[in-house]
C-alpha positions in Angstrom: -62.2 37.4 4.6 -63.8 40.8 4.3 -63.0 43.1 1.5 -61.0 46.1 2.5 -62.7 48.0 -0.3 -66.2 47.6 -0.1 -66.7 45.0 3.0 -68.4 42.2 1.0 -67.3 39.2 3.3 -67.6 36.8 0.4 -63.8 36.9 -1.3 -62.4 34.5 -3.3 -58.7 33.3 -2.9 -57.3 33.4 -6.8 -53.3 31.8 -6.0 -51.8 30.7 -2.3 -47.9 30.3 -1.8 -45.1 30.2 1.0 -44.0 33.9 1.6 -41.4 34.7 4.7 -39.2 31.4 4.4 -42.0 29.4 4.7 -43.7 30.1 8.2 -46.5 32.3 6.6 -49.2 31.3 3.6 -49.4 34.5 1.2 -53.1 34.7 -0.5 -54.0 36.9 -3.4 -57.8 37.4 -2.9 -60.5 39.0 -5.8 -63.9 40.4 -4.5 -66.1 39.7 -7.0 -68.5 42.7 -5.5 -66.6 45.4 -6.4 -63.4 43.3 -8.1 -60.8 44.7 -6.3 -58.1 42.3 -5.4 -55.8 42.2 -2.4 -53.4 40.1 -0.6 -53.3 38.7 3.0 -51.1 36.5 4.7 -51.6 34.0 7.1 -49.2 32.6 10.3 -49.1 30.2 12.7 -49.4 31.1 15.9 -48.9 29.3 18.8 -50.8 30.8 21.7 -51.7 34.2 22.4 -49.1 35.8 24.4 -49.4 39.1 26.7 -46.7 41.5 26.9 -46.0 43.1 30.6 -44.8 46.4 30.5 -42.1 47.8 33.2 -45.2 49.9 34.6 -47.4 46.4 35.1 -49.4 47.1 31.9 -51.0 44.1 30.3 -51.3 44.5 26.3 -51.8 42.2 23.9 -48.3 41.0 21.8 -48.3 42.8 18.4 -45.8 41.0 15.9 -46.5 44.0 13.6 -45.4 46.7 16.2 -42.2 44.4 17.4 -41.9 44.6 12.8 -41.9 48.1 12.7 -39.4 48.5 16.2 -36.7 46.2 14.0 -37.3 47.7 10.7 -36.8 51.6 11.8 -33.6 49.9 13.9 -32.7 48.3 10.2 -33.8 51.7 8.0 -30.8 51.9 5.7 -28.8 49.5 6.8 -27.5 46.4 4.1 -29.4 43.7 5.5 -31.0 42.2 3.2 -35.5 42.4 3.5 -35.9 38.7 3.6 -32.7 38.2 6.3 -34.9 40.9 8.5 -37.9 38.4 8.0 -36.3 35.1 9.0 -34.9 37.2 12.0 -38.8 38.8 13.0 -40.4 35.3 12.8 -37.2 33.6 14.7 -38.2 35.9 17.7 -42.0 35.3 17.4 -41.3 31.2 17.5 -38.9 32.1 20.4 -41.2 33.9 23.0 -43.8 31.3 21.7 -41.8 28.5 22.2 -40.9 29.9 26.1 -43.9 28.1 27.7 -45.0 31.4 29.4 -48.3 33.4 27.7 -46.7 36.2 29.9 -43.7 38.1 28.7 -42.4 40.6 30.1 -41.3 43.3 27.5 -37.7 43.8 28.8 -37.1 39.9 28.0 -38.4 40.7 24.6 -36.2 43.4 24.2 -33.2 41.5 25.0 -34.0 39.0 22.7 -34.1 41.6 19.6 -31.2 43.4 21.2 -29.3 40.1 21.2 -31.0 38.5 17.5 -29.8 42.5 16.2 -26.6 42.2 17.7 -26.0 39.1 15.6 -26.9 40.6 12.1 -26.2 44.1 12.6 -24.2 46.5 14.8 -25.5 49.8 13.8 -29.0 48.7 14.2 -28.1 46.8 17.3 -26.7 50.2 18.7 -30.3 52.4 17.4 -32.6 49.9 19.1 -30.6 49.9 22.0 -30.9 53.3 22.1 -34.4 53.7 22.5 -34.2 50.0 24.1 -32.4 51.6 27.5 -33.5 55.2 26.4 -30.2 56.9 26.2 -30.6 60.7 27.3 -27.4 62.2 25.9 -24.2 61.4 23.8 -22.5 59.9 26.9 -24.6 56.9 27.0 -23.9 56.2 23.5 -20.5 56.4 23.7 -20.5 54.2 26.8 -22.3 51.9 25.1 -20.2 51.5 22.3 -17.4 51.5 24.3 -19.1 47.9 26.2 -19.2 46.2 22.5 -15.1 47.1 21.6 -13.0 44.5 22.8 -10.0 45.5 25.0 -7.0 46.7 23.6 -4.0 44.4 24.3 -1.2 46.3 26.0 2.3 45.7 24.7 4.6 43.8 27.1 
């Protein structure tokens, strides 16, 4: 592993341990070039899946953009960090686990939308926001009109 301070590719790994429920190895590494120590983390990964976009765009998947989508969905909300974790690395195993290397990225948002939707309301409602790209305070309230149950008229 390559310094991220001074390049040397000769680090040394000082303590490993589970991080993330388990599904990722956490490493604290020491350069013994400049001494500067670091951490990296390491996951499985099943294959290497490709993310279609709705213009037919071909892109690599990014578990740390899908990360970032999830946690500005999530930004102040009581969920607790490690809950967000488990619920990230369920959704990696999930599209990995689909037997396609192809993915189209509206099937990966409806999985978040749906994994969201489960854990959090409010989030569920901000990443569906940008999700089906609401325009103007209409679409909101239609949408959060969808999620309330109907009211039960009197007889």
């Amino acid at each position: 592993m390559r310094c991220p301070f001074c390049g040397n590719v000769d680090t040394q790994v000082k303590d490993s341990r589970p991080a993330e429920d388990h599904v990722a190895i956490r490493r604290r590494r020491f350069c013994p070039a400049c001494g500067g120590r670091f951490t990296t983390y390491e996951r499985v990964q099943l294959r290497d899946l490709v993310v279609i976009k709705s213009s037919g765009k071909r892109e690599d998947f990014d578990r740390d953009k899908l990360e970032r989508s999830i946690r500005i969905s999530m930004q102040k909300r009581p969920v607790d960090p490690e809950r967000i974790d488990q619920m990230i690395s369920g959704i990696v195993r999930r599209l990995e686990s689909m037997g396609e290397t192809d993915i189209k990225s509206t099937a990966i948002g409806e999985i978040v939308m749906e994994a969201l939707a489960r854990i959090d309301t409010v989030a569920y409602v901000r990443f569906a926001s940008v999700y089906k790209n609401f325009q103007e305070a209409d679409d909101f309230e239609d949408f959060v009109h969808e999620l309330r149950p109907p009211v039960g008229k009197d007889d």
